[in-house]
LUMVO-50969 format. One line per field, with one value per atom (N, C-alpha, C): residue in one letter; x, y, z; residue number from 1. Coordinates in nm, 2 decimals. Atoms other than C-alpha are relative to their C-alpha. Layout:
N
base = c(a,...)
u = c(X,...)
v = c(Y,...)
w = c(Z,...)
ronu = c(NUM,...)
This chain:
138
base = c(x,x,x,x,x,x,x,x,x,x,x,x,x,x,x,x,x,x,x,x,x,x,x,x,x,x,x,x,x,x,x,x,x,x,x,x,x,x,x,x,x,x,x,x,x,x,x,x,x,x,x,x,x,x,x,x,x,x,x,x,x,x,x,x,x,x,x,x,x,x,x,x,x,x,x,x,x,x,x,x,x,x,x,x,x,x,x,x,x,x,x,x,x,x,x,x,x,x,x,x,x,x,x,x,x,x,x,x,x,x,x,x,x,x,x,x,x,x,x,x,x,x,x,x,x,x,x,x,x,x,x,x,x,x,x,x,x,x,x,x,x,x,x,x,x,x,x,x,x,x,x,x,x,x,x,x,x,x,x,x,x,x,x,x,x,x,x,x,x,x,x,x,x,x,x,x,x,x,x,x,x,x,x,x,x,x,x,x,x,x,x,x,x,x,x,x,x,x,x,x,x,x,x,x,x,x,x,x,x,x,x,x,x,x,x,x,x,x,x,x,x,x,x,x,x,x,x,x,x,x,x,x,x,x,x,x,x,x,x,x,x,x,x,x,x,x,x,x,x,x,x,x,x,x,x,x,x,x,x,x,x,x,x,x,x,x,x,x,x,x,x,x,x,x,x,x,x,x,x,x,x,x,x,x,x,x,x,x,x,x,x,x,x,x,x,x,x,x,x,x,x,x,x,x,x,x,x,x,x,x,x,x,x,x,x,x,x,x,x,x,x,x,x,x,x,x,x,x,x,x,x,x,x,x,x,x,x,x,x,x,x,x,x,x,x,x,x,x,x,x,x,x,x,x,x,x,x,x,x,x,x,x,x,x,x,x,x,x,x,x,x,x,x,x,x,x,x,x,x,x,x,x,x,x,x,x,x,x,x,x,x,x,x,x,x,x,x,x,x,x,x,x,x,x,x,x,x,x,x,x,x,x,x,x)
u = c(0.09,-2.14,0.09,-0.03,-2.01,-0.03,0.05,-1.98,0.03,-0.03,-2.05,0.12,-0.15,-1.71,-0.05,-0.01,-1.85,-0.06,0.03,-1.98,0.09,-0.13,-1.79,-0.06,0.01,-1.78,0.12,-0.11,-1.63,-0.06,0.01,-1.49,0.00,-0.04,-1.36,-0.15,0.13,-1.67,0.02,-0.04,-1.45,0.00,0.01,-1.50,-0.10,0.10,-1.68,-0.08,0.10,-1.97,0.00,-0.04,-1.82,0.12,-0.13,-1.50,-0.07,0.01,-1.48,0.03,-0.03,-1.50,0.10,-0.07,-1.32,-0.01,0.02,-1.29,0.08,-0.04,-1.30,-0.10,0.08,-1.59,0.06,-0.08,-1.35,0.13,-0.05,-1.10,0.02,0.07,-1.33,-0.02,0.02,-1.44,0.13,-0.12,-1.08,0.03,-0.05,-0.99,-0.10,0.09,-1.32,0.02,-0.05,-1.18,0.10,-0.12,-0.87,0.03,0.06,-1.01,-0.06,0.08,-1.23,0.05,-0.08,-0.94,0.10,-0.05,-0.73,-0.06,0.05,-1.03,0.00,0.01,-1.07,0.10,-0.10,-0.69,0.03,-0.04,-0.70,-0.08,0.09,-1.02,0.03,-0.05,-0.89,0.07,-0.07,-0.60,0.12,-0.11,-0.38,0.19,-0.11,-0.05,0.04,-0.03,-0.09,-0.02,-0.01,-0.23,0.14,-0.13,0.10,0.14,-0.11,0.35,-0.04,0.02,0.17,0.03,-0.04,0.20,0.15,-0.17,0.61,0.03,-0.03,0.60,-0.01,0.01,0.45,0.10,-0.14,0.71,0.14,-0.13,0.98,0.01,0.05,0.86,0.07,-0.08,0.93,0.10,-0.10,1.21,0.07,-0.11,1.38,-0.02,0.01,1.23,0.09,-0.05,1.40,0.16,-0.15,1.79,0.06,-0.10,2.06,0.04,-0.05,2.09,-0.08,0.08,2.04,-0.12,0.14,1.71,-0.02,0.02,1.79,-0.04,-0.05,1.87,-0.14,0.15,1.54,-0.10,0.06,1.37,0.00,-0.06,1.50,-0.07,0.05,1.42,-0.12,0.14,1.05,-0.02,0.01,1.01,-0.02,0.00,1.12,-0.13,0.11,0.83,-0.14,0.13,0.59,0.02,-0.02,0.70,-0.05,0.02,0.65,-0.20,0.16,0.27,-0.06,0.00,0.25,-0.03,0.04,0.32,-0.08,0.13,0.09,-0.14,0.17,-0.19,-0.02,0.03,-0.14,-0.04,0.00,-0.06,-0.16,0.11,-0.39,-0.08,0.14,-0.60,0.05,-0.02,-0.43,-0.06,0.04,-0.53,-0.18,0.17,-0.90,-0.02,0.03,-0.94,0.02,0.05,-0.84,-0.08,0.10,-1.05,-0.15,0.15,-1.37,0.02,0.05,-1.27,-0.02,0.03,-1.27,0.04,-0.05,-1.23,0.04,-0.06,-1.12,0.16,-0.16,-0.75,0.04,-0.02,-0.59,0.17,-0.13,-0.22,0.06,0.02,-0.25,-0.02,0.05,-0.44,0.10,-0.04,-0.18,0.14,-0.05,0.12,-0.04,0.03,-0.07,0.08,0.01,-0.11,0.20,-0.10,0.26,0.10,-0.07,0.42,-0.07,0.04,0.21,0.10,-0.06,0.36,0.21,-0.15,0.73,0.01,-0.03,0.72,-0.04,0.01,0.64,0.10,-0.10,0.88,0.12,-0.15,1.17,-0.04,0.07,0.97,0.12,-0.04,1.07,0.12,-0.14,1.39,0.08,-0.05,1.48,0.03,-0.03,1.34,0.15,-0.08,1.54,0.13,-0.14,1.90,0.01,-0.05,1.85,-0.02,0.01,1.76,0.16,-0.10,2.07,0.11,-0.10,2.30,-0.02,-0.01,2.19,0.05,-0.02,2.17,0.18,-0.08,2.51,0.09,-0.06,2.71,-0.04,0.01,2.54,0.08,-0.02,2.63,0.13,-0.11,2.92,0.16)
v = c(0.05,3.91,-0.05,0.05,3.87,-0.14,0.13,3.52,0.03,-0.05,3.52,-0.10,0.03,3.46,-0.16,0.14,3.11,-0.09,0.11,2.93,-0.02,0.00,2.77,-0.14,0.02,2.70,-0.09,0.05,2.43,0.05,-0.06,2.58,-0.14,0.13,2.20,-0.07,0.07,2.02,-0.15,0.10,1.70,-0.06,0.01,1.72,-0.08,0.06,1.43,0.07,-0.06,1.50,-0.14,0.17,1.15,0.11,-0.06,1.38,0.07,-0.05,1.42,0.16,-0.14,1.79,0.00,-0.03,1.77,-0.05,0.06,1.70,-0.12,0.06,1.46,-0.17,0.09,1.25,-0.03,0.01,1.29,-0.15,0.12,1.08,-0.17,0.15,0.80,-0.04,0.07,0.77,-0.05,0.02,0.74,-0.13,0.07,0.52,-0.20,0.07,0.30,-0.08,0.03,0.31,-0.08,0.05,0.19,-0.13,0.13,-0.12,-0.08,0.12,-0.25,0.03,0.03,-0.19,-0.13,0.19,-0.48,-0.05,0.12,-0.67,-0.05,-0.02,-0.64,-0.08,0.02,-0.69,-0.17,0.12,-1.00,-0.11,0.09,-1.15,-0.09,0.02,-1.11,0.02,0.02,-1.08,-0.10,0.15,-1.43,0.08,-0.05,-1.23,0.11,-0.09,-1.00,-0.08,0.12,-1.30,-0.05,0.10,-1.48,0.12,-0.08,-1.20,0.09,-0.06,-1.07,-0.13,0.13,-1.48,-0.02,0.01,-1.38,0.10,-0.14,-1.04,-0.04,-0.01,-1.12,-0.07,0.06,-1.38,0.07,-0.09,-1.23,0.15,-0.17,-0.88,-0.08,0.13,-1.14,0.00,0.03,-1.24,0.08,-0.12,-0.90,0.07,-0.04,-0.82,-0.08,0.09,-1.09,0.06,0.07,-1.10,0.10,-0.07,-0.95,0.14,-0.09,-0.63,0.13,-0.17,-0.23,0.00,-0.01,-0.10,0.07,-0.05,0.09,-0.13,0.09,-0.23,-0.12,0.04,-0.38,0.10,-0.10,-0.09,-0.03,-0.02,-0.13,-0.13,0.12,-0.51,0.03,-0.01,-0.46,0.10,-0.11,-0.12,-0.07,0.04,-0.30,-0.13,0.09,-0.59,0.09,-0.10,-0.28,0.04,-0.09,-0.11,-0.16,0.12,-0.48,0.02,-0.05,-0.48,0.10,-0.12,-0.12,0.00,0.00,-0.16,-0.12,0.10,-0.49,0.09,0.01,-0.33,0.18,-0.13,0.01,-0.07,0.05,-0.26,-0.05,0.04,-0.39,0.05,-0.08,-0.09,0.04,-0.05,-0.01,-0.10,0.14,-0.41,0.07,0.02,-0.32,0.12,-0.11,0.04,-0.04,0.06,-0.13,-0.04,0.09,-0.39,0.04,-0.10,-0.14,0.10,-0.08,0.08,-0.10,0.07,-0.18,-0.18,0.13,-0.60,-0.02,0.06,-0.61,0.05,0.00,-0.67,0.14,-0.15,-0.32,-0.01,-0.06,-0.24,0.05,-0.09,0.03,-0.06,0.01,-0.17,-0.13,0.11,-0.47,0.06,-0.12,-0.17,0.02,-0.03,-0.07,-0.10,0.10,-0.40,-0.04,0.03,-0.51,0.14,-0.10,-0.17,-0.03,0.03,-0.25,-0.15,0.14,-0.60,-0.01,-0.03,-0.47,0.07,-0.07,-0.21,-0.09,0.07,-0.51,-0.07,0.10,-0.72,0.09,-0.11,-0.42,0.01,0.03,-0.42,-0.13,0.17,-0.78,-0.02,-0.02,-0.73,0.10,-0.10,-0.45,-0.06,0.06,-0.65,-0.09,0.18,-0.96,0.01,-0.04,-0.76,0.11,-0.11,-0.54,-0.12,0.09,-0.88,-0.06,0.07,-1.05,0.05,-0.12,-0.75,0.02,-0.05,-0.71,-0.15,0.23,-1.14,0.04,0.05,-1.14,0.09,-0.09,-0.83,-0.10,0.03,-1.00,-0.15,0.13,-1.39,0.00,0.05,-1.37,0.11)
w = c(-0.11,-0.81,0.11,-0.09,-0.50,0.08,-0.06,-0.28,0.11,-0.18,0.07,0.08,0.01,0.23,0.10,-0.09,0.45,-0.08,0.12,0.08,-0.06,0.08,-0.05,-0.15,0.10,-0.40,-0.12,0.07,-0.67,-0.09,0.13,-0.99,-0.06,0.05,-1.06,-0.02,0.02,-1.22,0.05,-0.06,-1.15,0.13,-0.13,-0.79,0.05,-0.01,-0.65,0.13,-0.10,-0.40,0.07,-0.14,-0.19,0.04,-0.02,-0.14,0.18,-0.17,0.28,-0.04,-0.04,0.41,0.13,-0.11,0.74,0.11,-0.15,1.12,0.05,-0.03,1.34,-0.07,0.10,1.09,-0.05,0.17,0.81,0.06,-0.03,1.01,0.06,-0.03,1.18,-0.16,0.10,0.80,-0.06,0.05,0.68,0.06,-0.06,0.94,-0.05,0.03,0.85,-0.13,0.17,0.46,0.00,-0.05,0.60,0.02,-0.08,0.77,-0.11,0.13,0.49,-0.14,0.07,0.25,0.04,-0.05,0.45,0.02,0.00,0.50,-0.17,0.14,0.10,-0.05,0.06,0.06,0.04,-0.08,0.30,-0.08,0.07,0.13,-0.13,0.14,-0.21,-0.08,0.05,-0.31,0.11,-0.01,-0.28,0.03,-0.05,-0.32,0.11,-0.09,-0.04,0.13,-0.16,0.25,-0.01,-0.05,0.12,0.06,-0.01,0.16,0.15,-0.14,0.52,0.04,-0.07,0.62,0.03,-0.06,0.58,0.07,-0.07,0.67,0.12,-0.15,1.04,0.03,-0.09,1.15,-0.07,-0.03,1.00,0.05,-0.07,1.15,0.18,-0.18,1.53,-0.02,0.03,1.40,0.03,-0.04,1.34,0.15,-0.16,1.70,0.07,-0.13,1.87,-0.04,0.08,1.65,0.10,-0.09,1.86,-0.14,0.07,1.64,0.00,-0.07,1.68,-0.06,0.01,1.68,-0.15,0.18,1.35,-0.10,0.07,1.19,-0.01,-0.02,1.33,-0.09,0.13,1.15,-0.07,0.12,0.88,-0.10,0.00,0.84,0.00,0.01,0.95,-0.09,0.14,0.70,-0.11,0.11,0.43,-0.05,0.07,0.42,0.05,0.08,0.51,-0.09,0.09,0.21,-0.12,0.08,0.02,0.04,0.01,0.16,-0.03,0.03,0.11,-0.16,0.15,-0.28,-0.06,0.05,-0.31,0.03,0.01,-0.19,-0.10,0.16,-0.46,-0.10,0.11,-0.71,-0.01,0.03,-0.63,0.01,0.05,-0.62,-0.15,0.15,-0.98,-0.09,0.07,-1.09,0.01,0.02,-0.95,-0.06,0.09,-1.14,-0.14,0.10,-1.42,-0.05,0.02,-1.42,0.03,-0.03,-1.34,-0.13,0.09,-1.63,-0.14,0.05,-1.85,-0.04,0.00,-1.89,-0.12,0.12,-2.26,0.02,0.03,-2.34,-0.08,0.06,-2.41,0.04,0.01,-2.44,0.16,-0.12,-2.17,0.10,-0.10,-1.92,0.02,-0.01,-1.95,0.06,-0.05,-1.92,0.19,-0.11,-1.62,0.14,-0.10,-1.44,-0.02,0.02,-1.56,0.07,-0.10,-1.38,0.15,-0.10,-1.08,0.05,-0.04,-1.08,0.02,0.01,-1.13,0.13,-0.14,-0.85,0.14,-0.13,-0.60,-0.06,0.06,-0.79,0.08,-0.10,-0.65,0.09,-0.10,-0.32,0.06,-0.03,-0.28,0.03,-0.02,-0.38,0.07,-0.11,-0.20,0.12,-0.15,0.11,0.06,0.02,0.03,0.01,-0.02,-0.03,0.16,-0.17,0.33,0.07,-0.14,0.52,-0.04,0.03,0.32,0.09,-0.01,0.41,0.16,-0.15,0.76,0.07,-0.07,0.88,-0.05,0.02,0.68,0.06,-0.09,0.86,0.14,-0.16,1.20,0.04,0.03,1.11,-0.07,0.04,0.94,0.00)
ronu = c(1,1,1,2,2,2,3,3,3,4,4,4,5,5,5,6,6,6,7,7,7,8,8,8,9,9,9,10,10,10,11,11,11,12,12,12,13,13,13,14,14,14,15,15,15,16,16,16,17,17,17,18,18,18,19,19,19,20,20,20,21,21,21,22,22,22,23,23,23,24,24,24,25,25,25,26,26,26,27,27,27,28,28,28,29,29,29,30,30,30,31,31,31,32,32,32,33,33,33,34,34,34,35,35,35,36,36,36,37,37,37,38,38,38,39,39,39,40,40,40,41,41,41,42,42,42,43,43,43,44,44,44,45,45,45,46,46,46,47,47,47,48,48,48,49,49,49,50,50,50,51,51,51,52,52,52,53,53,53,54,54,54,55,55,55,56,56,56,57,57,57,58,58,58,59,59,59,60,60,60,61,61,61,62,62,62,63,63,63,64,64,64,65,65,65,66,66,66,67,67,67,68,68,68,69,69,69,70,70,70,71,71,71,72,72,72,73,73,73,74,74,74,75,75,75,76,76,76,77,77,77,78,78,78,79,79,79,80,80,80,81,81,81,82,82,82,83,83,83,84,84,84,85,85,85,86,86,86,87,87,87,88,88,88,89,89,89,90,90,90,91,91,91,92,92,92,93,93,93,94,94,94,95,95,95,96,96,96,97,97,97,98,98,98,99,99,99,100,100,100,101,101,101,102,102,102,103,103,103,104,104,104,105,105,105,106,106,106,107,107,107,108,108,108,109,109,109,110,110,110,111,111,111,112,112,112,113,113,113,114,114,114,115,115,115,116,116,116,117,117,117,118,118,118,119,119,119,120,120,120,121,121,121,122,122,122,123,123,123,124,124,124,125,125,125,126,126,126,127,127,127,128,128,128,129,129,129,130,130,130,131,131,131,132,132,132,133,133,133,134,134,134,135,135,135,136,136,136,137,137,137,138,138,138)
């Protein structure tokens, strides 16, 4: 049987029917998902308000310091890449916690790698601001 070449057809049964098609809809809605994911992240999760309350002044901070613009990058990058992996970690905490609330191995795993990869996040930040302040200052 032939398919007419402008239907289009899923073989994937998996495929949700929320899944965007395209345009410029697809990326006002994106942008909208975007927005009431940081309102979400801001509302409710405690370790992501506290770690944007350091990120923004020291984001100033590396704007103002007498040092190249790479080096300014570099500094601000590193505490986006810190909010960056809080707010994965905490869509992995809330998918957990939606597939199920009993104590499981796997879902403790989960949340405990979520909590590590901001834990190197952190540190990451922490040895590139050390390493840049201490080249500039000392």
């Amino acid at each position: 049987m032939a398919v007419p070449v402008n239907t289009t057809i899923s073989m994937d049964p998996s495929t949700s029917e929320f899944k965007s098609k395209g345009g410029l809809k697809r990326i006002a809605s994106a942008f909208q998902y975007s927005m009431d994911g940081f309102r979400h992240a801001w509302r409710n999760e405690h370790a992501f308000r506290q770690e944007l309350m350091v990120a923004v002044p020291a984001a100033i901070l590396a704007l103002l310091l007498k040092i190249s613009a790479f080096q300014k990058l570099a500094l601000i990058a590193v505490l986006g890449l810190v909010l960056l992996v809080e707010l994965i970690n905490a869509a992995i905490e809330a998918v957990v916690d939606r597939v199920s609330l009993e104590r499981h191995p796997l879902s403790k795993a989960a949340k405990d790698l979520g909590s590590a990869a901001v834990a190197l996040a952190i540190t990451m930040a922490g040895a590139t601001w050390a390493v840049i302040l201490y080249n500039r200052f000392f």
